[in-house]
N, C-alpha and C positions, 0 to 999 in steps of 0.2 A: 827740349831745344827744337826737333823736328817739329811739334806743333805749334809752336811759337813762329818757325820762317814758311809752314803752309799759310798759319794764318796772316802776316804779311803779303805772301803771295797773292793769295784769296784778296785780301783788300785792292793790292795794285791791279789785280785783273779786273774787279768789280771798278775801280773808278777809272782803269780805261773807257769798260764799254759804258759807264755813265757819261763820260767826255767825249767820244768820240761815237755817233749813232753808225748802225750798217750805212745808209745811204748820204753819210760826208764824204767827202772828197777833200783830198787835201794833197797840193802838187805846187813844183815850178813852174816859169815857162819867162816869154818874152809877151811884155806891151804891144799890141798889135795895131790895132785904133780903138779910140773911144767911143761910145753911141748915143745917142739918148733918143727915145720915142718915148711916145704918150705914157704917162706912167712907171718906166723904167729907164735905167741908163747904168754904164758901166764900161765896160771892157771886152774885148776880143782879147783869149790870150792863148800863144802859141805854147802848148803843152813840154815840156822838156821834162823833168823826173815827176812822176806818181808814187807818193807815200801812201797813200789811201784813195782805193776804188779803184775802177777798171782799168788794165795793163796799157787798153788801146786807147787810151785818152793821147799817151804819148803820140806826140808828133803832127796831133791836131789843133786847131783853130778852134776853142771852147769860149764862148761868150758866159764873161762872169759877173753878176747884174743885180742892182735892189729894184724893187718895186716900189708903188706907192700903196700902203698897206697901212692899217691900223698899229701904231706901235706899241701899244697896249696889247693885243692880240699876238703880234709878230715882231717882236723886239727888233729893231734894224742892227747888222752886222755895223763895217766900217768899211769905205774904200777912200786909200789916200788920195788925200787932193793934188799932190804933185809925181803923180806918176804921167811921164811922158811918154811916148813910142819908144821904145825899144827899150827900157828898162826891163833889168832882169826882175819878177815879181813873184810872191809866196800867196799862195790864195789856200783860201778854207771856210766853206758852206757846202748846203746842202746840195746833193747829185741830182739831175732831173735827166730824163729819157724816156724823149718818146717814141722812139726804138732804137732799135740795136747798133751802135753806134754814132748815132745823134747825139750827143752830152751838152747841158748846156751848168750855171751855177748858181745858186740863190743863195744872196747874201742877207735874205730875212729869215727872222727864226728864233736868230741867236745874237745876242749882243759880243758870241764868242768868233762871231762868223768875220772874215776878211779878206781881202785885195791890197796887198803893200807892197810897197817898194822894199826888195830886199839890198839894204845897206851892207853886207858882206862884202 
């Protein structure tokens, strides 16, 4: 019986870290504005709880954003189209930082990656 619920365990942990890589990020926060430049576009969002990645994201202004990329290469995430200012929202992609306390969010990668509107 013991090795029958390690081995369970051993599975659940194995496909966490298959689902979720070191460098995802995955939080609340609030709509802040929209952007779009050359190539990219997305979101400003004001940081409110961090499930995954750095503690001090909380409380910042984190722009969360696709690119124009080969989707073949870089599978594109999702960002809902009716997300307006001030909605509360659930984001999850990849972390980027180009130093320490800079965070921005890349929603290419993963077709598992997002920016939603949380309906709660």
């Amino acid at each position: 019986m013991k090795t029958y619920l390690l081995l369970i365990l051993l599975i659940v942990i194995i496909y966490f870290l298959y689902n979720m890589n070191a460098d995802d990020a995955k939080f609340d926060g609030y709509a802040v504005e929209h952007f779009e430049d050359v190539g990219a576009w997305g979101w400003l969002v004001s940081v409110n709880n961090v499930t995954n990645g750095p503690a001090d994201m909380a409380g910042r202004n984190i722009s969360v954003y696709m690119t124009s990329a080969n989707p073949e290469e870089y599978p594109p995430g999702f960002i809902d189209p009716d997300i307006a200012v001030g909605d509360h929202v659930i984001v999850y992609g990849t972390l980027q930082s180009m130093n320490p306390g800079n965070y921005h969010v890349l929603l290419v990668g993963s077709k598992k990656y997002y920016l939603k509107r949380d309906l709660l």
